[in-house]
C-alpha positions as CSV (number, residue, x, y, z in Angstrom):
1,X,117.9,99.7,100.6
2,X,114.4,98.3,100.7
3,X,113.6,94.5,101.2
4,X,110.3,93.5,99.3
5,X,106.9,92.6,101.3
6,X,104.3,90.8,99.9
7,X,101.1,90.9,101.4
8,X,98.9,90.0,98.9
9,X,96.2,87.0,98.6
10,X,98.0,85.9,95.6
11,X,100.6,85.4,94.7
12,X,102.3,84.8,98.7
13,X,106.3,84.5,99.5
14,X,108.0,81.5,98.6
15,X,109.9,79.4,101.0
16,X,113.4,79.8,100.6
17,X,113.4,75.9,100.8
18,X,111.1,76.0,97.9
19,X,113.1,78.2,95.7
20,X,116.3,75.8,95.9
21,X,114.0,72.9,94.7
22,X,112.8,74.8,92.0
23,X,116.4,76.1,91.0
24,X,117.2,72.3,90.6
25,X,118.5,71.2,87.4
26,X,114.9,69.9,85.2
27,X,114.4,66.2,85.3
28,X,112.3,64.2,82.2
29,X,108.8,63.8,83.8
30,X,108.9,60.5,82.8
31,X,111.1,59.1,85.2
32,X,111.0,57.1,87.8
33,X,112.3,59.8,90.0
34,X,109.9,62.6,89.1
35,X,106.7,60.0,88.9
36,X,107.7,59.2,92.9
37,X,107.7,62.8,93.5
38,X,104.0,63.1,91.9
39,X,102.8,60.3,94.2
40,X,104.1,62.6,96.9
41,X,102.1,65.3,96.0
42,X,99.5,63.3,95.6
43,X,99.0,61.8,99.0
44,X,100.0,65.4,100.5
45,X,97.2,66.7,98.7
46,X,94.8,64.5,99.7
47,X,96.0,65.1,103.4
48,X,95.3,68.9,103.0
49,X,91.9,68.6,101.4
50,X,91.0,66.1,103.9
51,X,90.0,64.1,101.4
52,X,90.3,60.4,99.7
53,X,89.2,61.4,96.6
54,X,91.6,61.8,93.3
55,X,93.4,65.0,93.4
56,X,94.3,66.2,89.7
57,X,97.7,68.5,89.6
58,X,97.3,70.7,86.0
59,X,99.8,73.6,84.6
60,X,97.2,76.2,84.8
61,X,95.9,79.2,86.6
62,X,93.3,78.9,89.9
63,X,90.8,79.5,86.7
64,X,91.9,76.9,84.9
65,X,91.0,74.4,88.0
66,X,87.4,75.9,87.7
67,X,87.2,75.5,83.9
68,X,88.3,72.0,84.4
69,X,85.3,71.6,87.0
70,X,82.8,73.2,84.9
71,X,83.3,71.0,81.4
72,X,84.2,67.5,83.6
73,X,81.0,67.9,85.5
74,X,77.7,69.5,83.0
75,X,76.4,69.1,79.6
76,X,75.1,72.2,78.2
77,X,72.0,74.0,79.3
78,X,72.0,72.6,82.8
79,X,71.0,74.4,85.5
80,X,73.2,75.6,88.1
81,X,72.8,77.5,90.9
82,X,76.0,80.2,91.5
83,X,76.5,82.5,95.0
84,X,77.8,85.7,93.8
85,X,78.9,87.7,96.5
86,X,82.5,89.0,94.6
87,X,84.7,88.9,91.9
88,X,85.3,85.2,92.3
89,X,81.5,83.8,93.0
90,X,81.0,86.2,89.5
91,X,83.7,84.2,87.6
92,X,81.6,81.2,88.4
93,X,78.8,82.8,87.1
94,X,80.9,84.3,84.0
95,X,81.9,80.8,83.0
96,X,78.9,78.6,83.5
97,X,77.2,81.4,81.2
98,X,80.1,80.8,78.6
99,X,79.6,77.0,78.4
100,X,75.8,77.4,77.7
101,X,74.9,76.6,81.5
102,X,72.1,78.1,82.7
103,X,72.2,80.1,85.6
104,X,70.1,81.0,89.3
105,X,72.0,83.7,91.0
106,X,72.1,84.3,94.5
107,X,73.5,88.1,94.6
108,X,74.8,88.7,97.8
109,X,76.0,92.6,99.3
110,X,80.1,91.9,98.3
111,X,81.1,91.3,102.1
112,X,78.2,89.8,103.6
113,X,78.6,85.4,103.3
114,X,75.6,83.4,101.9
115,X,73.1,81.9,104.5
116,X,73.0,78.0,103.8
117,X,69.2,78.6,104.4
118,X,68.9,80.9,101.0
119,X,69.8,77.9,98.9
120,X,67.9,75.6,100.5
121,X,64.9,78.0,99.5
122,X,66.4,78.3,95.8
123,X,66.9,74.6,95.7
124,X,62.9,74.1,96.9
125,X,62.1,76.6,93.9
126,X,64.5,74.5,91.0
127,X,64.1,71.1,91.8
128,X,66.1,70.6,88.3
129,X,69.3,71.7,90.0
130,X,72.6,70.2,88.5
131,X,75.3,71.7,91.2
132,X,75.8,74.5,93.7
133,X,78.9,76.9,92.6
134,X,80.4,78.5,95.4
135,X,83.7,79.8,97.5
136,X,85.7,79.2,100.9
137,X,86.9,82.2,100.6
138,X,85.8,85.4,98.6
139,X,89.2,87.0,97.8
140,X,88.1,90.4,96.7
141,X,86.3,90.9,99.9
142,X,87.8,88.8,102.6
143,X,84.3,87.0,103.2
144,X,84.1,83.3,104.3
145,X,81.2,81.0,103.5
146,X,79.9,78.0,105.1
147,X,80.6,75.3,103.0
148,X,80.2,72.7,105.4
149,X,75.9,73.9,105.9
150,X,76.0,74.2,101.9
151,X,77.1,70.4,102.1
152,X,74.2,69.8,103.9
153,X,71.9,71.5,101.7
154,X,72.9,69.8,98.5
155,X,73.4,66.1,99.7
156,X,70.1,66.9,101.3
157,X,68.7,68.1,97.4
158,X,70.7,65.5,95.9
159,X,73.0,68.2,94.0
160,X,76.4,68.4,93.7
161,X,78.6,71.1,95.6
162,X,81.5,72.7,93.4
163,X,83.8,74.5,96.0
164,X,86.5,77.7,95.0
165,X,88.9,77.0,97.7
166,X,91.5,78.9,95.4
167,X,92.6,80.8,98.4
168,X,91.9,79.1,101.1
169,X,92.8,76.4,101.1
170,X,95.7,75.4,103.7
171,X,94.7,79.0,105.9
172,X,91.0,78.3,106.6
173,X,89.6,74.8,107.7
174,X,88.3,72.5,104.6
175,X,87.1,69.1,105.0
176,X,86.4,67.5,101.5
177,X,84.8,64.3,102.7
178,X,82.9,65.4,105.7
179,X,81.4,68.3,104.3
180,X,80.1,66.6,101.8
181,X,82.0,68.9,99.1
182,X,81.7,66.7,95.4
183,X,84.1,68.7,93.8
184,X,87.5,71.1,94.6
185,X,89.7,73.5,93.1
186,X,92.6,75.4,94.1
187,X,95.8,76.7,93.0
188,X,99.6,76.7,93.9
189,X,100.2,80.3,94.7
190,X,98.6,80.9,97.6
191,X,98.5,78.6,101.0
192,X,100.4,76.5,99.1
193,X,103.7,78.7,99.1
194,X,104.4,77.9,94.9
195,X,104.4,80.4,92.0
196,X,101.7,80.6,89.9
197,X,101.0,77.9,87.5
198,X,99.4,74.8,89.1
199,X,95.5,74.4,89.4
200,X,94.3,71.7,91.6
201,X,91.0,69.7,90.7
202,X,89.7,67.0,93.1
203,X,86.4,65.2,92.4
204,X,84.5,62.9,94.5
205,X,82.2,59.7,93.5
206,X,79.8,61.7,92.8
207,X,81.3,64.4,90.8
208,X,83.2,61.4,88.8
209,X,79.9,59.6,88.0
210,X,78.5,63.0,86.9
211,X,81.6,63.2,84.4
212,X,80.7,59.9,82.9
213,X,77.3,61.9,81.3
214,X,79.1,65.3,81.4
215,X,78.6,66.5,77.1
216,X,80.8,69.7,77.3
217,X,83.7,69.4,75.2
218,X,86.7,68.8,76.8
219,X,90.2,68.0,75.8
220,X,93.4,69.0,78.3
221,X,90.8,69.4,81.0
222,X,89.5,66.4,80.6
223,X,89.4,64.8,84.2
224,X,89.4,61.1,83.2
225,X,92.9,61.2,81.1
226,X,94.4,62.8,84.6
227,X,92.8,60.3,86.5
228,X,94.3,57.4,84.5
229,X,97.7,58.5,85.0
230,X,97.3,59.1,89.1
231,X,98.3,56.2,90.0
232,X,101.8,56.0,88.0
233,X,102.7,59.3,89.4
234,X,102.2,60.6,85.5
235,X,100.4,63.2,84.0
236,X,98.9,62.9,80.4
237,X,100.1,66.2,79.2
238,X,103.8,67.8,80.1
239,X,103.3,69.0,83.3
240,X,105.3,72.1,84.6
241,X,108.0,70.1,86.5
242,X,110.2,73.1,88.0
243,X,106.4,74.1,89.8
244,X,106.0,70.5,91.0
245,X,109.5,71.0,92.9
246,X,108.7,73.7,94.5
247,X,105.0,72.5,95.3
248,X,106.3,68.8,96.6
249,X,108.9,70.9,98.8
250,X,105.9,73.5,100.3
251,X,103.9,70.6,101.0
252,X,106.2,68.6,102.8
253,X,106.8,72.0,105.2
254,X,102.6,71.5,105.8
255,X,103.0,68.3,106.2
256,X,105.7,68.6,108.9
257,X,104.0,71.6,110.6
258,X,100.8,69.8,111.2
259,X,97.8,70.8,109.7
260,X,95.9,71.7,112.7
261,X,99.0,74.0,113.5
262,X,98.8,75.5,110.6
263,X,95.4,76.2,110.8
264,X,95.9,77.8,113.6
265,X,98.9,80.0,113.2
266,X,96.4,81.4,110.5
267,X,93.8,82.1,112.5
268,X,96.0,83.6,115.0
269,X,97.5,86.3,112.6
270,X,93.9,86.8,110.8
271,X,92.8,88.0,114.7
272,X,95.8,90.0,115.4
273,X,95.6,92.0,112.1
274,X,91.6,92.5,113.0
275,X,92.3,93.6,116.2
276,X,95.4,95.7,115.2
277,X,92.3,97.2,112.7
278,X,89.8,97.8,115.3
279,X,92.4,99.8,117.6
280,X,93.5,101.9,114.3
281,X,89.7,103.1,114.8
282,X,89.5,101.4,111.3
283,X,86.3,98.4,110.7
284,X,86.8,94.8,108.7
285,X,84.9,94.8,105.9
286,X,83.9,91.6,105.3
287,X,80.8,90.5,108.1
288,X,82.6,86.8,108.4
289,X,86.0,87.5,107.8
290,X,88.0,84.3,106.8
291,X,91.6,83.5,108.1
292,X,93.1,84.1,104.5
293,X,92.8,87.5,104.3
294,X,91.9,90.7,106.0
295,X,89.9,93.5,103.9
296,X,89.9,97.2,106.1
297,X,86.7,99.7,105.1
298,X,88.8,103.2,104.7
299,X,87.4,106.1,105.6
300,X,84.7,108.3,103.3
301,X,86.7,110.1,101.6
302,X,90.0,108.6,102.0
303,X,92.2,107.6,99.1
304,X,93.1,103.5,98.8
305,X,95.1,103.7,96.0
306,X,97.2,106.5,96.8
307,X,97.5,104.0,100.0
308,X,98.8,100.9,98.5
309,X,100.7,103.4,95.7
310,X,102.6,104.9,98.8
311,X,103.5,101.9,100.6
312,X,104.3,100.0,97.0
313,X,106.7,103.0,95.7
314,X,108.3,104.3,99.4
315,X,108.3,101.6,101.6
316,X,108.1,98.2,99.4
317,X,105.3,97.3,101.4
318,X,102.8,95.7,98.9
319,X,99.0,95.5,99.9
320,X,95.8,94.8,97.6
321,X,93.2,97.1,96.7
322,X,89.6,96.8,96.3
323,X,88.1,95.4,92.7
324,X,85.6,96.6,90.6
325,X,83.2,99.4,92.9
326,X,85.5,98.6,96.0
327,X,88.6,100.0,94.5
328,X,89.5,102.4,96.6
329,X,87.5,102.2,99.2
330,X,89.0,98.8,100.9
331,X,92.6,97.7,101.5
332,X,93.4,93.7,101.9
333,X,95.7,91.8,104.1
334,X,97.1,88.7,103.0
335,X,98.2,86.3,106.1
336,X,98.5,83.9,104.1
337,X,101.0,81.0,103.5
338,X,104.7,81.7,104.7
339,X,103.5,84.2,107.2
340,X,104.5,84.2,111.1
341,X,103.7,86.7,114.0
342,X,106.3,89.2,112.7
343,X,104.9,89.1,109.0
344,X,102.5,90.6,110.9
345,X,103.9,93.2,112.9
346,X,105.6,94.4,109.9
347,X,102.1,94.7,108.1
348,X,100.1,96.5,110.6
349,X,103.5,99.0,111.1
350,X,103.3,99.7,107.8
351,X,100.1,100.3,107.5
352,X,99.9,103.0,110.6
353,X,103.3,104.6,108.5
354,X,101.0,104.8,105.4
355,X,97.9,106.0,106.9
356,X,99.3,108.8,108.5
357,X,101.9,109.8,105.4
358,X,98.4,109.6,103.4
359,X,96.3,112.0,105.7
360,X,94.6,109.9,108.2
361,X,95.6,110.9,111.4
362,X,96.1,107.4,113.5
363,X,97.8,106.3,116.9
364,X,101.1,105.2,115.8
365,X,102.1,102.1,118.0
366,X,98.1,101.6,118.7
367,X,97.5,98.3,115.7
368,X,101.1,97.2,116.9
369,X,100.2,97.0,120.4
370,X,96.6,95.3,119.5
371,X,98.6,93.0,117.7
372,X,101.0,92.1,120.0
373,X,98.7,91.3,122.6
374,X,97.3,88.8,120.9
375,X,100.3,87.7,119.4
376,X,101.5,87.4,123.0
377,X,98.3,85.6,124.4
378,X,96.9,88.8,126.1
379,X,93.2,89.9,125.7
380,X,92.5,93.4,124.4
381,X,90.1,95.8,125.0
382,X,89.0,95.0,121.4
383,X,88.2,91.3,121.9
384,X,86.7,91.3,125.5
């Protein structure tokens, strides 16, 4: 008998607490009952963001959230600037190029973060700048960026700041308000602890006054019509109420665990899996790894998706690969959500188990006992 493992960035393990609220008999979204439970999400939300700005719950995908951004905030052929160091910062790219947008890249080596200084210098060089797209966290790579020094570039330009905190958001530290961030999207199946289904939009004043002159179509995106219903606890369009259950129940757990806590159990499994790495004789990928998740460079040579194949078909172990050029050549670690120090014991375990059944001849016991150390509060030769 195998139990299931999920260590993916997307979608995480559900709280147990979570699946009983969504195995709750449906209720008519229009009631009383369910529109208190949307002013509960509400305020939870804008406790997680950090923010006090209007916090849109909409049945869609993480995508969705940043299709809703893009049509409440530009008209067509404005000029955006769009930090494309992975398969997410590309997406942004993909879309604004699909609503007519037009487009400065800043290409970035996938695993190295932008420099707040690089769009400062673009920003000098297109004064005509609408926004700034760009991400927390870079899933397909493990890379965090500095979205707090972007803040201070763009109030400094006067632009707006569109933020992908799809991932990241509840694992790595984001400050809405203070870092000046305009406008926010996420999704339910990651930090959040919620199945797929629910993007997130939050807008700031000025994100909402750029809607007001916004001339992309829009219809169920349309920001406004979710912001008129906010304050009834109502939603314009049927929302996906079993979701909502088990999102109202995961943020309540946050909520009780603190958010500085949970900050920091998430940064203390994203440094016991690097260090468990490093003593595998094994390098992080990503140059400024975020606390999300943990992308391992494999060996030339060495197989990644016979890897995550093994540990998927034998052991029910279930790690991401690499996208696009980095398949196979990465692996990636989700610490992410409902994860606690044995989450990751059982993760870096695994992984030895694999790399040796797959070729690679590694300590066995040597990631454990890097992990464990710091698990434990011990220094490592690895972090000295």
């Amino acid at each position: 008998m195998n139990k299931h493992r999920l260590y993916t960035a997307g979608p995480t393990p559900i709280p147990p607490a979570g699946l009983l609220a969504m195995a709750q008999p449906i209720d008519y979204h229009r009631s009383e009952r369910f529109c208190e439970l949307m002013l509960e999400v509400e305020c939870h939300l804008k406790y997680l963001c950090r923010t006090e700005a209007d916090v849109a719950v909409i049945a869609s995908s993480g995508t969705g959230a940043m299709e809703c951004a893009i049509v409440n905030l530009f008209s067509p052929s404005d000029e955006v600037v769009v930090i494309r160091g992975g398969k997410f910062g590309e997406r942004w790219a993909e879309m604004a190029a699909a609503f007519g947008l037009r487009t400065v890249s800043i290409d970035l080596e996938w695993g190295s973060s932008v420099d707040p200084s690089q769009i400062d210098a673009v920003l000098r060089d297109h004064p005509g700048t609408k926004a700034v797209l760009g991400t927390l966290c870079e899933t397909s790579t493990g890379a965090l960026h500095d979205i707090r020094g972007l803040g201070e570039v763009t109030r400094r330009h006067d632009v707006l700041l569109v933020c992908d905190a799809v991932s990241a958001l509840g694992a790595d530290d984001f400050r809405m308000d203070d870092w000046n961030v305009d406008a926010l999207v996420s999704c339910s199946q990651k930090g959040l602890m919620t199945p797929p289904g629910l993007g997130l939009c939050a807008f700031g004043e000025r994100a909402l006054a750029a809607g007001e002159s916004a001339r992309l179509p829009r219809y169920y995106f349309d920001f406004r019509r979710y912001r008129k219903s906010l304050g009834k606890g109502q939603t314009p369009f049927t929302p996906a109420v079993s979701l909502l259950y088990g999102l109202h129940q995961a943020l309540r757990q946050l909520r009780e665990e603190g958010l500085d806590s949970v900050l920091e159990r998430h940064a203390r499994l994203a440094t016991a899996t690097r260090e468990a790495v490093k003593a595998l004789g094994l390098s992080v990928f990503a140059g400024c790894p975020a606390n999300t998740v943990t992308s391992i460079r494999l060996p030339d040579g060495f197989d990644g998706k016979l890897l995550t194949s093994t540990l998927r078909d034998r052991h029910n172990v279930i790690f991401a690969g690499g996208q696009d050029h980095l398949m196979g050549r990465i692996i990636r670690i989700a610490h992410l959500g409902w994860m606690d120090d044995y989450d990751v014991i059982v993760a870096v375990s695994a992984l030895e188990r694999g790399l040796r059944e797959c070729g690679l001849d590694v300590p066995l016991g040597s990631g454990v006992s890097a992990a464990q150390a710091v698990l434990g509060g011990q220094a490592t030769e690895h972090s000295r």
